[in-house]
N, C-alpha and C positions, 0 to 999 in steps of 0.2 A: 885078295888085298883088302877087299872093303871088311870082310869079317876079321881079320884082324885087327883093322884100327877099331869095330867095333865093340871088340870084345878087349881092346885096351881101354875104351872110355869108360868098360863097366868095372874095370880093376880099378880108374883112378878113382871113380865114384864107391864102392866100398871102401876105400882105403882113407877116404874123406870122412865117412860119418859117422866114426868113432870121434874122431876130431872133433867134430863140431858138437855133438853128446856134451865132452867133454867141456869144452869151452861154456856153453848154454848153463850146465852146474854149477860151472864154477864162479861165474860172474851173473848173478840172480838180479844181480842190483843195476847193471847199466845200463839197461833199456830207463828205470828209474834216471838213473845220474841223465841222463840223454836229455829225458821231459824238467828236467830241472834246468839243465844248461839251457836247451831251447826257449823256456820259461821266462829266466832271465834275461836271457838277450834280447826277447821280446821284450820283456818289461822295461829295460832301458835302452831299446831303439824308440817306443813309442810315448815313453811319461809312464808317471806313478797311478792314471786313472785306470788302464789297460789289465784285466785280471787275465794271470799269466794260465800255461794251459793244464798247468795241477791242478788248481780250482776247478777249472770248466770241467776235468776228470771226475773231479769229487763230488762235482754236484750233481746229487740225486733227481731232486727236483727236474732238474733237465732231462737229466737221461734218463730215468723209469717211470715222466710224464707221458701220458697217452691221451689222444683227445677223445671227448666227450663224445660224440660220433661216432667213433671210431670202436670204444666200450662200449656205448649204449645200442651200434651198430642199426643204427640211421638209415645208413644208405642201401642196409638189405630188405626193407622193406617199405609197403606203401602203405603210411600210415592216414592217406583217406578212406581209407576204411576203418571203421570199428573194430575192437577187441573182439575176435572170435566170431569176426562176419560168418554168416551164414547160419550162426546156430542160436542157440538160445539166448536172451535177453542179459545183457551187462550190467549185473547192480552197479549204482553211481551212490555210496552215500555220501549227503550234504551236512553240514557243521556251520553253523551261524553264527557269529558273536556280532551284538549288535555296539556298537563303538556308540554312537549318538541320533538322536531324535531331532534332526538342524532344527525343522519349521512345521506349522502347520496350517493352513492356511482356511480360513470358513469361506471364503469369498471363491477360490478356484475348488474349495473340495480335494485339494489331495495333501501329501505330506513328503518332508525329507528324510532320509535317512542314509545314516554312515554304518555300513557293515563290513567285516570281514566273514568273506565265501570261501568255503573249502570243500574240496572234493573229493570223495576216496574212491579207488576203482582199480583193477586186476590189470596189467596188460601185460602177458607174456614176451611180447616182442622187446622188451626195454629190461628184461633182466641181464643180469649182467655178475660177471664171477665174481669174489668176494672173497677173502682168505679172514676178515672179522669180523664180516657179517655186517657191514655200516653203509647206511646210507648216503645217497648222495645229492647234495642242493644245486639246483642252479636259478637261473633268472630267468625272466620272457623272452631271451633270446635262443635258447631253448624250445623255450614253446609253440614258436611258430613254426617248428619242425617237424611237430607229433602230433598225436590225435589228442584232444580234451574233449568234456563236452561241452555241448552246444545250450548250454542250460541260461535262460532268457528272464527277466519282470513281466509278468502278466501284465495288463492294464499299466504299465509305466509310462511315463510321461515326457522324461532327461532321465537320463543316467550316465556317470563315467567312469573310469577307471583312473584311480590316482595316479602323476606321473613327475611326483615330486621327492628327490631329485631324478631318482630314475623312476619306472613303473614299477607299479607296487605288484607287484605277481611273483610267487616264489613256488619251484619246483622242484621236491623232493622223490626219489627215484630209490627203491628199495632192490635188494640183488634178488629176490625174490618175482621181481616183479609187479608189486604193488607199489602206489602211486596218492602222493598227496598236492594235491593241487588248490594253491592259497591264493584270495585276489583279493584287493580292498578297493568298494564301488560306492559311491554316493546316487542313490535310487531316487526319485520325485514319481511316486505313483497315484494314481488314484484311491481316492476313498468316500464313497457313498454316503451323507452325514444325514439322518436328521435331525432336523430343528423346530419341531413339535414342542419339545420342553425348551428351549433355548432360556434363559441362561444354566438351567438346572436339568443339561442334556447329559448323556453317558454314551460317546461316541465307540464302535467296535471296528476297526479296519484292522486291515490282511496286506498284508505284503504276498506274492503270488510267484511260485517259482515252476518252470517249465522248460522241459527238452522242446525244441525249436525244432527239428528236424527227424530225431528219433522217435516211432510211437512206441506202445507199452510193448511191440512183441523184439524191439530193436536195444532200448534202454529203460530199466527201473530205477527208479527214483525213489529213496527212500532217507528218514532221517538217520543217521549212522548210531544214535547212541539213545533214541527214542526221545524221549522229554525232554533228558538233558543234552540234546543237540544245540539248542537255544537259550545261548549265555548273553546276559546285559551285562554292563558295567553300571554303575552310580549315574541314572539319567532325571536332571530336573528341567521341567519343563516351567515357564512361565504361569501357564493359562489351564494346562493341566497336570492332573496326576493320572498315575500310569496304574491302573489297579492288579493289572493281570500280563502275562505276556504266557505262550504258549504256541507250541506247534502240533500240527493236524495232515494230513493227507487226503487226500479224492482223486478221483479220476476226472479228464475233461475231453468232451467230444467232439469231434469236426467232420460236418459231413461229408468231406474232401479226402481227410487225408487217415481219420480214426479215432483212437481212443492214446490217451496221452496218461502220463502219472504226474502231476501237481500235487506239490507240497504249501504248503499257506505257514504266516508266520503271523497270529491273531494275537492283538494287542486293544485293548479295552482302556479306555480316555474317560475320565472323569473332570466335569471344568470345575476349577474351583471359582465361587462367588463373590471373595468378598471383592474382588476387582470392577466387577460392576455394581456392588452397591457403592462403591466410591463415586464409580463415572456415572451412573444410570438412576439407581434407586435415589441414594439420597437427595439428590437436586433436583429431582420432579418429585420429591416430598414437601421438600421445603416450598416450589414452586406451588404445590398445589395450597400449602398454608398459607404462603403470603396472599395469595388470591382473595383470601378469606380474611383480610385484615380490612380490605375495603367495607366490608358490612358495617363495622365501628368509626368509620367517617360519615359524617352526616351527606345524608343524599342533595343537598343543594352544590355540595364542592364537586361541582361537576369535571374542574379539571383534574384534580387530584384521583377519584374513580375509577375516571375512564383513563387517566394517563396509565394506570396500578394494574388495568383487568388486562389491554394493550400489550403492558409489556410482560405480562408470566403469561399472556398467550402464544410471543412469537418466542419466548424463552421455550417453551416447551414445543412449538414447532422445530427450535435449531436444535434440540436433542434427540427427536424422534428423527428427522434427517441424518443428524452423527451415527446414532444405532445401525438406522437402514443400510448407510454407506461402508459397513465393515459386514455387513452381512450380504448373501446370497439372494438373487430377486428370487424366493420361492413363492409358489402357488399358495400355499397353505398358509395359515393363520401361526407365528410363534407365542411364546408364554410372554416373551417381554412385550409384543406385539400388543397384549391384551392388557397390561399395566400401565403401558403408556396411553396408550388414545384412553384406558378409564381414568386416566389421571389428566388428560389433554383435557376430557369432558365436564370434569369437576372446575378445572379452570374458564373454560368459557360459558357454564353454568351463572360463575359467581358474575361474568360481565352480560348475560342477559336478565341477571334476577336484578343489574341496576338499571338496567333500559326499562323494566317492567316497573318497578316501582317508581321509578321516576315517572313513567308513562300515566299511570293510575293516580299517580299523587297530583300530577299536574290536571286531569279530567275531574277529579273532585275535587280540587280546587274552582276549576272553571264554572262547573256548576254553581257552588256556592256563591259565587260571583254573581250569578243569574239571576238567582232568589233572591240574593242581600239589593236592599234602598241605601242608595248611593243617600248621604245626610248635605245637606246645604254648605254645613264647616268640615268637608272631607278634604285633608290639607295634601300636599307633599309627604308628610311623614308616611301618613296613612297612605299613601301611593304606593310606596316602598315596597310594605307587605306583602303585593301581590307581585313583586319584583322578585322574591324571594332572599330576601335580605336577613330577616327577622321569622323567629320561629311563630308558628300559629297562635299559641296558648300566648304568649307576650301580649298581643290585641286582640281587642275586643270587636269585631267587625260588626255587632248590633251598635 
């Protein structure tokens, strides 16, 4: 019994799927007509905002998006490790563009700068299939996913990463597997100056770049494109000109941890002058001339003298204080150093050559006084003279 009914169900099911063959042929379109209906009635159960379900069919975007993870395949591996742990060293080359020159300061000794950092490097794990061969961008949010490197300011001071509006970091991913890594940093590093020639110094500082973590057997560091790694744009500085800029490499050592590869990015400052012959030279020139007008006033105008010697003395004290207070307390003696106090010296020269003449002039007088016979009709007038009123040669003191 039972194999007859089951050997009816297998006659009703052949005898069915010509049928349905058929039917499926003939009507190509009404699974179509279906998504239409369905579409529509949607559309006008829910309002005109509601995109009906043809669209959401046709849209590519949706359906043949995959995420960034998921391509770049993220989660198959541990990317605190380096590219090719365990074996030989990862070239990382670096590309500089220097955007601006903010500040630079003689009093702290270092300087600002605006760069844009890029980075180029191999990393197998993050390739990914490709049917055009095109790369692919992303942003820092990305980044905090994957390995970069750990590339640091020597001797820096502040430094930040722009984050206006978003953070400035951009991540290019090749199907190949290489990698270009962009960041824009505002750096305040140190710079060694000196001020031996001051104002007519020619300053040389380095901007200093280093793997942090990696030595030279883990990470190399090199310029990507030699010389022309280190691109300016149009940089004018106030106080200097820029004579040269150029990049260079060395090795550096820690007895700790080894040998490193540092890249420098040497820049050569020239100041230009005529800013302080405005502020400096000219007015402790003139300072020291007007000193010297006192000689042409007669030595008895004692207030007029000393009021004159007085005041280009403490004039030229409040300029040598202004100088000092925009410069560095160094040990050593600078070139403006030596123009001012000889100019300081010429001005209190001219207010002790009136203490001395008037000194000398008044002692021989006094003698003469000594020698000379007071006369019987020696009135008032004649009193005067030795009051200093009246020049010598006017009386006759015989």
């Amino acid at each position: 019994m039972r194999v007859a009914l089951l050997a009816l169900r297998l006659m009703c099911l052949a005898w069915l799927w010509p049928v349905t063959q058929l039917n499926s042929s003939h009507f190509p379109n009404k699974r179509r007509h279906k998504d239409m209906y369905v579409g529509e009635n949607t559309k006008q159960k829910h309002g005109g905002g509601r995109v009906d379900l043809k669209m959401k069919k046709l849209d590519s975007t949706k359906s043949l998006l995959i995420k960034s993870e998921q391509l770049l395949r993220i989660e198959d591996h541990d990317f605190a490790m380096r590219p090719g742990f365990g074996g030989s060293a990862i070239p990382v080359g670096i590309d500089v563009q220097v955007e601006s020159i903010d500040s630079i300061s003689e009093v702290n000794m270092d300087f600002t700068m605006t760069l844009y950092l890029r980075h180029y490097w191999q990393d197998d794990r993050l390739a990914f299939p490709s049917s055009n061969n095109k790369s692919r961008t992303f942003d820092a949010r990305l980044v905090k996913k994957i390995w970069v490197p750990d590339v640091f300011f020597v001797h820096s001071k502040r430094s930040f990463i722009h984050d206006t509006t978003m953070e400035n970091i951009m991540l290019r991913v090749y199907p190949d597997g290489n990698i270009l890594y962009s960041v824009r940093i505002t750096v305040t590093a140190l710079c060694s100056m000196d001020f031996s020639s001051f104002p007519l110094d020619t300053q040389n500082c380095s901007l200093e770049l280093e793997s942090y973590a990696y030595n030279e057997n883990d990470l190399m560091l090199y310029w990507k494109n030699g010389n022309d790694s280190l691109r300016t744009d149009e940089i004018v500085l106030s106080q200097f000109f820029i004579e040269d800029f150029q990049p260079s490499f060395g090795l550096a050592f820690y007895s700790s941890t080894g040998w490193y590869n540092r890249l420098y990015i040497n820049f050569i400052l020239r100041r230009h002058i005529f800013f302080f012959m405005l502020q400096t030279y000219f007015p402790t020139m003139l300072m020291v001339m007007l000193s010297w007008v006192s000689f042409w006033i007669d030595r008895r105008a004692v207030p007029a003298r000393v009021s004159l010697g007085i005041t280009t003395v403490l004039t030229m004290s409040t300029i040598i204080t202004g100088v000092s207070a925009s410069m560095p307390q160094v040990s050593y003696v600078k070139a403006v150093d030596i123009y001012l106090w000889a100019s300081f010296l010429f001005v209190f020269l001219s207010v002790i050559e009136y203490a001395a003449v008037n000194y000398f002039t008044t002692v021989e007088e006094m003698k003469k006084l000594k020698g000379a016979k007071i006369p019987s009709s020696f009135n008032a007038t004649q009193a005067m003279v030795f009051d200093g009123c009246f020049h010598d040669n006017d009386i006759d003191l015989t």
